[in-house]
Each structure stands twice: as structure tokens, then as C-alpha cells.
C-alpha positions in Angstrom: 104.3 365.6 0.3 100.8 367.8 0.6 100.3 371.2 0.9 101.9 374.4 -1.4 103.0 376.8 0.6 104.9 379.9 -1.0 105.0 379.5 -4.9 107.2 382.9 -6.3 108.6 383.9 -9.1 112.3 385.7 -7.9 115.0 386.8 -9.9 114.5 384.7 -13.0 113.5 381.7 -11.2 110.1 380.0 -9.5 110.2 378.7 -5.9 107.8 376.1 -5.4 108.0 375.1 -1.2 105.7 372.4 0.3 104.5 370.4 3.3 107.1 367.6 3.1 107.6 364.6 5.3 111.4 363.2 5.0 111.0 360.5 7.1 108.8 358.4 4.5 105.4 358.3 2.3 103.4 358.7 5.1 101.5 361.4 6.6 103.2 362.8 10.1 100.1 365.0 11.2 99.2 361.5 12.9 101.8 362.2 15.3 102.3 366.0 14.7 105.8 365.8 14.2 109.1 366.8 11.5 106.6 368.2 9.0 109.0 370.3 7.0 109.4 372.5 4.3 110.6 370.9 0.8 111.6 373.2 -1.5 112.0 373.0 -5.6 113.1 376.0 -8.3 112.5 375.9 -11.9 112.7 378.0 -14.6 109.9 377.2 -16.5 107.6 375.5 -13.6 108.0 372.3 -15.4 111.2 371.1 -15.4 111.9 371.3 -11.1 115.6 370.8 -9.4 115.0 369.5 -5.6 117.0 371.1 -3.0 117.5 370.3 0.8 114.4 371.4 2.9 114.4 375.2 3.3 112.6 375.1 6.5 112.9 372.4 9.4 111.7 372.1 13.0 114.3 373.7 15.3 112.8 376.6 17.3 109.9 376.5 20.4 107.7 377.9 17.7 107.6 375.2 15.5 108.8 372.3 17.4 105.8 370.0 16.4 105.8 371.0 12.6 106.2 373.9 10.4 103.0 373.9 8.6 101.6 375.8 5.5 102.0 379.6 4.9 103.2 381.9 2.2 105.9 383.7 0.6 106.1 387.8 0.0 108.2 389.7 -1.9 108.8 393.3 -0.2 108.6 395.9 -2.3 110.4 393.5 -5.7 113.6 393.4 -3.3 113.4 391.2 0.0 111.2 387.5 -0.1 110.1 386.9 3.3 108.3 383.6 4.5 105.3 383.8 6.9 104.3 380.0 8.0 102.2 378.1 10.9 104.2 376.3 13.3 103.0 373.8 15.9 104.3 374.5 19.4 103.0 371.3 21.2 101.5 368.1 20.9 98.2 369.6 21.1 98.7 371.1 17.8 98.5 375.2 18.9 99.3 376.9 16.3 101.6 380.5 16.1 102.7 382.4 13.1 106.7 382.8 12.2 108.7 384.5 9.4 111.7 383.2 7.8 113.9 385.0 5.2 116.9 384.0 2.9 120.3 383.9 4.4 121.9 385.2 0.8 119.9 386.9 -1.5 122.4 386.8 -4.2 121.9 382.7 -4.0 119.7 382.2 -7.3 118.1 379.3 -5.3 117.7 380.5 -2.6 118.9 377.4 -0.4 118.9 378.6 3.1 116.5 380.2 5.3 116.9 381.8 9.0 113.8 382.2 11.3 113.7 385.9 12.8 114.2 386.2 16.6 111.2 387.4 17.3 109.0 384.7 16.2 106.6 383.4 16.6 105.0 386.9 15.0 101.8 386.5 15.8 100.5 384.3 18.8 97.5 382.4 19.2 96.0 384.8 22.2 92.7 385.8 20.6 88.8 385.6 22.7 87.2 382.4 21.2 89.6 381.0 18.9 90.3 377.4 18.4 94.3 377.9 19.3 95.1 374.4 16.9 93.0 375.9 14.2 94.3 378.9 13.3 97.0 378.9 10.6 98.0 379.2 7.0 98.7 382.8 6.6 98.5 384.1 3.0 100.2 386.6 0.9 100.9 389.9 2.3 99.3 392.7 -0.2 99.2 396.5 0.9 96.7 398.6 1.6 96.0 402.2 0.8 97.3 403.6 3.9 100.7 401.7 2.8 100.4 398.8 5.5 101.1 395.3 5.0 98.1 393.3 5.5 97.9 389.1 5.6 94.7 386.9 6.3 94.8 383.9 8.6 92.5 380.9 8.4 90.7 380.4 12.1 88.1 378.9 13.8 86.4 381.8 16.1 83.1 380.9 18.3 82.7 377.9 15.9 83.0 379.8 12.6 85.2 380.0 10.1 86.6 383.5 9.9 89.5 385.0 8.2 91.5 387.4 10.4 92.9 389.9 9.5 96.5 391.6 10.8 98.4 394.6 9.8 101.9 395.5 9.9 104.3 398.4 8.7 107.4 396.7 8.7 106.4 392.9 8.1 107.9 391.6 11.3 105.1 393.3 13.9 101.8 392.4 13.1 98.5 393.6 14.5 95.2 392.2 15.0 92.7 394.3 13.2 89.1 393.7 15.2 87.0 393.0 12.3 87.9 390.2 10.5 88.1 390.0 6.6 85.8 388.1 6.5 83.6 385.3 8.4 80.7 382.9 7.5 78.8 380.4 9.8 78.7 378.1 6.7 81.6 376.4 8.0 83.8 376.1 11.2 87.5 376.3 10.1 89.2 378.0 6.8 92.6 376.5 5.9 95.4 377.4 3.1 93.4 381.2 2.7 94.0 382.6 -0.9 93.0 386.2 -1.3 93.8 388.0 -4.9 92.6 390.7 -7.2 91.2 389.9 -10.7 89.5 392.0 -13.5 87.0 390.9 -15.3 87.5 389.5 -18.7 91.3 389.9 -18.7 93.9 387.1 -18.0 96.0 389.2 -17.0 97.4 388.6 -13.1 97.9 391.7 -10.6 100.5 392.1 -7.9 98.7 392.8 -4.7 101.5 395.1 -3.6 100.7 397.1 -6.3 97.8 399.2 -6.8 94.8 397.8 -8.4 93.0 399.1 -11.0 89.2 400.5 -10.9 86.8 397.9 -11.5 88.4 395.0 -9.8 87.1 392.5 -7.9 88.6 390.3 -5.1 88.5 386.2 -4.4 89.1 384.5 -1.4 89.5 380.7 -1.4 89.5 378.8 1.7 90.1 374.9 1.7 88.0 373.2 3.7 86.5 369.0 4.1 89.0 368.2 0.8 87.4 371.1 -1.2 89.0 374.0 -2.4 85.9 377.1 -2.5 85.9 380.3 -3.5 83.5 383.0 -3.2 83.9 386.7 -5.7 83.2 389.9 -4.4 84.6 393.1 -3.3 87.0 394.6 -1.0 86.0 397.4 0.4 89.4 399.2 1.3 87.7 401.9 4.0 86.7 398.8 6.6 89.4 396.3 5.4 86.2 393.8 4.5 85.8 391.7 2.0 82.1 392.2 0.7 81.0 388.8 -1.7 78.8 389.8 -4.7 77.0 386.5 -3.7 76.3 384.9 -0.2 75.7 381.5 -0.2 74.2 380.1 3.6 74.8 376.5 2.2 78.6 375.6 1.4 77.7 373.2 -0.8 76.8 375.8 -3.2 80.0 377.4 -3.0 81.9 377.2 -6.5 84.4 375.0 -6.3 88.5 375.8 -7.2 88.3 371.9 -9.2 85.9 369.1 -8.7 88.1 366.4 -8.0 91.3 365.8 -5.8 92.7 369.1 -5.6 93.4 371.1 -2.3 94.9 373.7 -0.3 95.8 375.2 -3.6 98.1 378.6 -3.9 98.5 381.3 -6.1 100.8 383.5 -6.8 101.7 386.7 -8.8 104.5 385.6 -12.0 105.8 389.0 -12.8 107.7 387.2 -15.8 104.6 386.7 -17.9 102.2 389.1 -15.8 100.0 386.3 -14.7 98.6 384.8 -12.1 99.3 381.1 -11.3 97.7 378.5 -9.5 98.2 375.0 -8.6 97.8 372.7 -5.6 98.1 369.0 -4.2 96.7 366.2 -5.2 96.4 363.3 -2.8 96.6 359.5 -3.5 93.6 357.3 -3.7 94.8 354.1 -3.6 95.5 352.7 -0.2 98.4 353.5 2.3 100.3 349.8 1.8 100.5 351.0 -1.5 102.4 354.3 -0.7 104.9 352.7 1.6 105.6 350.1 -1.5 106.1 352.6 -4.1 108.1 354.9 -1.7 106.1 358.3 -2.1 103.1 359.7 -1.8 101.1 363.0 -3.1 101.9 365.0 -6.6 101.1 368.4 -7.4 99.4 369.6 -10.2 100.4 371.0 -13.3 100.2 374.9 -12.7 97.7 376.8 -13.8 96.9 380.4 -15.3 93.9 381.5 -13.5 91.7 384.4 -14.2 88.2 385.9 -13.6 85.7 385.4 -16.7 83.9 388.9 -18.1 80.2 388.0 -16.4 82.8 388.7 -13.2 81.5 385.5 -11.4 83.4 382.4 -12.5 87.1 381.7 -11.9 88.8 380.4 -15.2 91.3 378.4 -15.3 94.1 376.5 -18.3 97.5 374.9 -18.1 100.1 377.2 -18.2 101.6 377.6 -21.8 105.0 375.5 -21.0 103.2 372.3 -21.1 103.1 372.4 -24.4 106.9 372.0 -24.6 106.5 368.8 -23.4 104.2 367.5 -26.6 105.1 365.1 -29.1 103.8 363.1 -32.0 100.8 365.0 -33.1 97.7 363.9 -34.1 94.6 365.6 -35.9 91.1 364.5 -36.6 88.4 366.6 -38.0 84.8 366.6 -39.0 83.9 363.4 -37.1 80.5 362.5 -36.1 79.3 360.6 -33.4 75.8 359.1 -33.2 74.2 357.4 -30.4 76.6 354.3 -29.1 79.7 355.5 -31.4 83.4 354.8 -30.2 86.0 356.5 -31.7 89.5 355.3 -31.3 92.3 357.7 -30.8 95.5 355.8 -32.0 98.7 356.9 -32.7 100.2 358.8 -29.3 101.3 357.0 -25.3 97.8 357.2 -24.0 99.2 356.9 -20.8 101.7 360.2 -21.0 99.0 362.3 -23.4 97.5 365.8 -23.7 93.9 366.4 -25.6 92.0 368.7 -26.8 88.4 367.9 -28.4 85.5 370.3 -29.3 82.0 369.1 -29.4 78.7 370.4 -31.0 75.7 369.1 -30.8 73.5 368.9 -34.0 70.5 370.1 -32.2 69.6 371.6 -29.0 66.0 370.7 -28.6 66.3 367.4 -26.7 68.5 368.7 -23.7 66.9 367.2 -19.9 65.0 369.1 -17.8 67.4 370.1 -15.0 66.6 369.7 -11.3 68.2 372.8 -9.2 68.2 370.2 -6.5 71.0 368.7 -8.1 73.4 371.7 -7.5 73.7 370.1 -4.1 74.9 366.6 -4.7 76.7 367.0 -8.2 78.7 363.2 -8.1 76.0 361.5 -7.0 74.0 363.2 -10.7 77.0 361.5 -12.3 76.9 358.4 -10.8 73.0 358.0 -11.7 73.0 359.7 -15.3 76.7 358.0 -16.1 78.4 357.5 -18.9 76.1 354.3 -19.8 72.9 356.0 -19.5 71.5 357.0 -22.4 70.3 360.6 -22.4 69.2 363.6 -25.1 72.5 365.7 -25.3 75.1 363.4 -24.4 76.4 361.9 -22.1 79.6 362.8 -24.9 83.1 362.9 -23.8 86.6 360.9 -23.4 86.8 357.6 -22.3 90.9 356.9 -21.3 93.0 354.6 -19.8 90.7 351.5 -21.0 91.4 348.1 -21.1 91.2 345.6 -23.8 87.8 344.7 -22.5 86.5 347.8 -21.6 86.7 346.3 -17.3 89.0 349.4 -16.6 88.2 352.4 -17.9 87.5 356.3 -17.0 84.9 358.3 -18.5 85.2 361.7 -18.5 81.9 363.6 -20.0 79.6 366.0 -20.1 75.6 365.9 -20.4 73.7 369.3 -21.2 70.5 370.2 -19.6 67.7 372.9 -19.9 67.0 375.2 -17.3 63.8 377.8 -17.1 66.3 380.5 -19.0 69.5 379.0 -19.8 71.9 376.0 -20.7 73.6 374.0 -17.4 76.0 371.5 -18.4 77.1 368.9 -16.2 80.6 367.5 -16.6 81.5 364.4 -15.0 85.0 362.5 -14.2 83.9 358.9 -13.1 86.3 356.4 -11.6 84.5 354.0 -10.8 85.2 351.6 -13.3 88.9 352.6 -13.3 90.8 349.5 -11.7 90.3 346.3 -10.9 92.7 346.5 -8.4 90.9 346.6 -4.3 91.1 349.5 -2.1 91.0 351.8 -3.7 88.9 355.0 -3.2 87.0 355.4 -6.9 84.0 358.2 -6.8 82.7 360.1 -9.8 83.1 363.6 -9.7 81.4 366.0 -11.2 79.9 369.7 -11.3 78.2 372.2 -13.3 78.6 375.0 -14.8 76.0 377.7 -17.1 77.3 377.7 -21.0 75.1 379.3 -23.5 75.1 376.9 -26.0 72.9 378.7 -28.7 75.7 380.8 -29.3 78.6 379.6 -28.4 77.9 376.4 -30.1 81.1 374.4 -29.1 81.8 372.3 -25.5 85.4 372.3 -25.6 87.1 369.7 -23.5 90.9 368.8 -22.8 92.2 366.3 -20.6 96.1 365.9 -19.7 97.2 362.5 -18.7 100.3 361.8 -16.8 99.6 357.9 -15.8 97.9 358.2 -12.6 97.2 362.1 -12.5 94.2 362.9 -15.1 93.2 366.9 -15.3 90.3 367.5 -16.9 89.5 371.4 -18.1 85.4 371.5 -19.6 84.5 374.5 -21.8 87.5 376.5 -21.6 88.8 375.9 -18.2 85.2 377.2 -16.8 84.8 373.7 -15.0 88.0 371.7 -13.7 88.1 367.9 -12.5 91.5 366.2 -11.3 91.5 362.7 -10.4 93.7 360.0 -9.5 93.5 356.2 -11.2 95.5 353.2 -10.7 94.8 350.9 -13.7 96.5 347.4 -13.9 98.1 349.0 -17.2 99.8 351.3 -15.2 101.6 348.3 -13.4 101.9 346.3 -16.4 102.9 348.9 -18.5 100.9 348.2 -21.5 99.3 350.8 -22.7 95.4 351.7 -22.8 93.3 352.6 -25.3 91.9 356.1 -25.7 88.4 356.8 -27.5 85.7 359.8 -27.9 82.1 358.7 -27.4 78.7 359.9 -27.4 76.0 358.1 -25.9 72.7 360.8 -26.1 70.2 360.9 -29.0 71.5 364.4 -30.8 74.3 363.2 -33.1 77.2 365.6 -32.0 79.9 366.6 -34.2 83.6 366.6 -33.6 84.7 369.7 -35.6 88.2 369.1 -34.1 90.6 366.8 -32.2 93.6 367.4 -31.4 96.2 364.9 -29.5 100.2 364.5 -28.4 102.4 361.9 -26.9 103.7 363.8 -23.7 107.7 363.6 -22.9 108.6 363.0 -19.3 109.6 366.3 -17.6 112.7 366.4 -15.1 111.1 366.5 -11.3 113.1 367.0 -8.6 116.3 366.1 -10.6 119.5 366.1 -8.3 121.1 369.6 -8.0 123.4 370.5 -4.8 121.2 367.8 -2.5 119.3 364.9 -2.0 116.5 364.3 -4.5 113.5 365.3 -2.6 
């Protein structure tokens, strides 16, 4: 499994779909064929039931694959499906719809293409015809039109185009796109949502939006998931950023880790908006086939735009928490240069923390290098978790061996700008397994905390075995990675510690730790396990 494609919340229960291969853990885009929609419901987006695929293969405008796309409620009443599909070997790419066979169907089960797909066809002067796809959720405009974005490659840059409709079924090319920049050459899995600034409260882009708004569109592009904040400017149907950055790689990222072609979507049940994407294996493609599966998603996320309007935030949704067990509590610890602390007494390998750290002093923080903005991992690879520094490097060490061989640092490292505080936080694999093959980086980014007054570096880190999320100072900065310790094949636990290893003594006002029960995936329900 890979990509999301149409999370919604309808009629008391969530639809997750998703890029699914059925005939094994492999990936089919090799070959280009029988990529199908899986499909899941839940009522609380963490227990899932699998059902049967909701969308296969079957008509000449999918024939090769039905590929990523979104879902759309019409007006609270009608869910409608709007997905790429391949129509050769060559990988040319249409746009189709798909909508539920019986409504009354709480799950939802079976879908019929309309006959008049494909919807939109690939017949546009200088696009890349097999990169052009991923149409997102369809919002509506003051003149009461439906409007979606589609990723594209045009003249060699990456544009989002942008079609109207009245009745959701006929869909027209609007000339100026929503939005392009020569910073890259093809957008995939296009998000476009409103946000306010300073509330975590989600809006329904079929609704109106309130004064005072602001807009983000995320494309996914070389494994990353960007996003860039700005405007949209409802007379010319343009997306206007706040910020244009020439150089991608100073494009905030979604999460610094393995996380992409994420999806959002509007949950009317808590009036929020919800996030969460795929997260791709790292160990090596024998190992797939012997375990049987491949690709996870990650836990969903509320997601909301912080009050300087510029950076996304992001936290676990709330219903993770049902899942804790076995509490444990520490407070008032200190940790001086070289100190471990042990945290003892939950499964370190099923576990969800949460630590706060403040430093003791602020006046030995690094001078930071702007040039390091560009190349954030390879800052955490040089200035790791062993290299002694003024304000940290502090943080979690997890999933450690006896000896210390197989371990992952998670950490942060504060530095002093001309005017302000940047923190680097770091996620560093490389000493995670001794097992070969395995693809082991440290990631890493930064973010701007003003740590005069806000005192407190917040970090929590939700384990689940292989998957590790990571969510620095709030959710400002998030890192998910993938490990594959031997403990995880032996089954024998790992120990779990806070460290510091800068100069400034940091305090550990609070820590806060659970055991993590296993939540039913997938369960059987009506159909094969998926």
C-alpha cells in the first residue's frame, strides 16, 4: 500500500481509501498495472475494518491503474470520487469520477464509474500527458462553481491547474493555473485548504470562509511533502504565497522524515481538519516479500495554522490516547552534560511520550549558519547526538540495545541567530540496526522558537515498533521514521532513556509516558482482510 487518496468523514463514519496493490508487497508502478483502490472505515480513525477494494481496473480509462485522487462530499448529501487513471503503458494519465452504488450502505462498499469518464482528458499545449494527475478536493467558489486542482508538469514546471465545474461531472480548464513555480517540474497528491490563523479549528471548503483566512497548498514532490502559505485571491482564481521561495529546498516541509503524498480532509464530527499520509519501508525489498506487506500510514493528525500565520501545526488526533496504558510520571529531573536517564516501567516498543525540556541558561546557544537551512540532515549527521555542544544536543534516545550498538536518537540542539532562537531537531537512524540493507539517514529540520519566553522545548514521540513519529515544540516540527532493530525480531524489548549531551544543564520539569495497546487494523468485516 502507498498513497491516501480520499480520507472523509460520512454519516458517522471515516473512509480512509488508498493506492493498494492485491497482488503482493511489492510496488506495481514497475509494470503500471492492477493498482487499485483499498478501502477501510472506522469510527474513531484508529480502530479500521478492511473491506473489498472500492475501486479496480475495468474501464479504457483506467486500464493501467487507478491512481491517487480525492473524495467530495456535494453539498453534505452525495460523496463523489475524482481519481487518475492510467490509460496505457506509457502511463497517460485522464481524470474519472466514481460514486457510491447505495448511499444508505454505512460503508459504503461499492462504487460505479460514471459513463462519461474519463472527465477530464489529458489534451492540454505543453503538458507532460503521464504527469498530470492526483486531483484534489473540490471546494466552491463565490460564483457557486466547483473548482479542483490537478498536479501537472507544463513546459517543464510544475503547475497546478485549475478546472471548474457546475455540476461535478463536466469540468473546465480555467487558463490560468492556480498556481505554478519553476522551482520544480511535477506536483503530485495537490492539497489545497483554508486555515485561520491561531485557531485549530478545520473549515469545509464548500463552505464559505471567514475574513482573514489564508490558503495552503501542499504538493509532494522527490519524497517530500512542501507546503507553501498564502492567499487566494477569489477574483483571478490564483493562489498568491505570502512567501516565494526560488529554491525548493527552502520550502517548509509537511514532516522531515518518511512521510508523503499526504491528504487532508475536513471532519465535520469534531470541526477539524485531519491529516495523515504514507510512510514507506526502509529496509530492503526481500524483506517485504518475507513479511508479506509493505507501507503503513500514519497516525492521523489534527493540523492547523499557528497565529504568526506562517507555520503549519500539527498533533495526533485526540483518540490515540485511548489506546494508553500503564502510566508513568517523572518530574523535576535534571540532566547535566553526559546524563542518561532511564525510562522503565512501560513496552518501549508499543509507547507514547511526552517530555518538556528547559535549559538553565540561554547564553551558550551556537552561532547558527543560514547556510544550513539548505542541507538540514547532513547538520544532524555532523553536530549528532555524540557531539557535545552548548544547548544540547537533549532529547530521546529509544529502541536501544543492551549495548547501546542499536539505538535512535531523537534530539534537538538550539542555536542563536542575529535576532532570534532556531532550533534544530534531529531524528538519526543511523545507528538503529545492525541488520544490512537497510536505508538509515538522519533527519532533521528547523524551526524558529523564542526560547526567552517560552522557556520549554516540548517533545513527544509515539512508537509503534517500526513506525517512530516524532512532534518537537508542539507539533511546530514533525519527523517520522522507520527502524528495524534486531529487538524487533527478537522481541525483547529496548530500553528507553532521556539525555543531554550540551554544557547548559537542562531541566526536565515533566515526563510523561504509556504502554500503548494494539489497535484493530484492517480487522475482517464482510471481506478479505486487506
Amino acid at each position: 500500500m502507498n498513497e491516501i487518496s480520499g480520507p472523509m468523514y460520512y454519516n458517522g463514519v471515516y473512509h480512509e481509501f488508498y493506492q493498494y496493490n492485491p497482488d503482493g508487497a511489492f510496488d506495481p508502478n514497475d509494470s503500471l498495472m492492477n493498482m487499485v483502490w483499498g478501502h477501510s472505515v472506522s469510527t474513531d480513525l484508529i480502530n479500521w475494518i478492511g473491506l473489498e477494494p472500492a475501486i479496480k481496473p475495468d474501464i479504457p480509462s483506467d486500464i493501467c491503474g487507478c491512481w491517487t485522487g480525492s473524495a467530495t462530499i456535494l453539498f453534505g448529501v452525495q460523496p463523489v470520487i475524482i481519481y487518475t487513471g492510467l490509460i496505457d503503458r506509457k502511463a497517460n494519465q485522464v481524470q474519472n469520477i466514481a460514486l457510491p452504488k447505495n448511499r444508505s450502505d454505512p460503508y459504503l462498499r461499492e462504487w460505479a464509474k460514471v459513463g462519461s469518464n474519463p472527465v477530464i482528458q489529458h489534451v492540454i499545449p505543453g503538458l507532460n500527458s503521464s504527469h498530470f494527475r492526483d486531483p484534489t478536493t473540490g471546494w466552491i467558489g463565490p460564483d457557486g462553481l466547483w473548482r479542483i486542482a490537478v498536479g501537472a508538469e507544463v513546459n517543464g514546471i510544475g503547475t497546478a491547474l485549475l478546472y471548474k465545474s457546475e455540476d461535478f461531472m463536466s469540468w473546465t480548464r480555467i487558463e490560468r493555473p492556480l498556481y505554478s513555480n519553476n522551482a520544480l517540474n511535477m506536483w503530485e497528491c495537490l492539497d489545497f485548504f483554508a486555515v485561520v490563523p491561531g485557531s485549530n479549528n478545520g473549515l469545509d471548503m464548500s463552505s464559505e470562509i471567514p475574513s482573514g483566512a489564508k490558503h495552503v497548498l501542499k504538493v509532494s514532490i522527490n519524497s517530500c511533502d512542501m507546503y507553501i502559505v498564502g492567499v487566494y485571491d477569489l477574483k483571478r482564481d490564483e493562489f498568491v504565497p505570502d512567501t516565494v521561495q526560488d529554491d525548493n529546498r527552502l520550502w517548509t516541509r509537511i514532516d522531515y522524515g518518511t512521510f508523503y503524498a499526504s491528504k487532508s480532509f475536513f471532519d465535520s464530527k469534531h470541526g477539524r481538519r485531519v491529516i495523515w499520509a504514507w510512510s514507506n519501508e526502509t529496509d530492503s525489498y526481500s524483506d517485504d516479500i518475507a513479511k508479506g506487506w509493505a507501507g503503513i500510514h500514519s497516525i492521523p493528525r489534527t493540523i492547523w495554522l499557528d497565529g504568526d500565520g506562517k507555520q503549519l501545526i500539527q498533533w495526533p488526533v485526540e483518540e490515540i490516547e485511548s489506546l494508553r496504558i500503564n502510566e508513568i510520571n517523572h518530574q523535576g529531573l535534571e540532566l547535566k552534560k553526559g546524563d542518561l536517564f532511564e525510562i522503565k516501567g512501560i513496552d518501549t516498543l508499543q509507547a507514547d511520550v511526552e517530555i518538556d525540556f528547559e535549559p538553565t541558561s540561554i547564553d551558550d546557544a551556537e552561532t547558527f549558519d543560514p547556510s544550513w537551512l539548505f542541507d538540514p540532515r547532513k547538520q544532524c549527521r555532523e553536530a549528532d547526538a555524540s557531539v557535545h555542544g552548548g544547548i544540547g544536543p537533549f532529547g530521546l534516545v529509544i529502541l536501544a540495545s543492551d549495548n547501546m550498538e542499536e539505538h535512535t536518537a531523537v534530539h534537538f540542539r538550539v542555536y542563536k541567530s542575529e535576532q532570534k532562537y532556531i532550533i534544530l531537531m534531529c531524528s538519526d537512524l543511523r545507528r538503529s540496526s545492525l541488520r544490512p540493507g537497510l536505508y538509515t539517514p538522519a533527519y532533521g529540520g528547523f524551526f524558529e522558537f523564542d526560547l526567552e519566553n517560552e522557556k520549554r522545548i516540548s517533545l513527544r514521540t509515539l512508537i509503534d515498533r517500526s513506525a517512530v513519529e516524532s512532534f518537537g515544540s508542539g507539533g511546530r516540527i514533525c519527523i517520522t521514521a522507520r527502524v528495524y532493530p534486531v529487538a524487533l525480531v527478537d522481541d525483547d524489548g529496548a530500553h528507553m532513556y532521556a539525555f543531554n549531551n550540551g554544557s547548559t544543564t537542562v531541566r526536565v520539569p515533566q515526563l510523561r509516558a504509556w504502554s500503548m495497546k494494539r489497535a484493530q487494523v484492517n480487522v475482517m468485516k464482510g471481506g478479505s482482510v486487506i
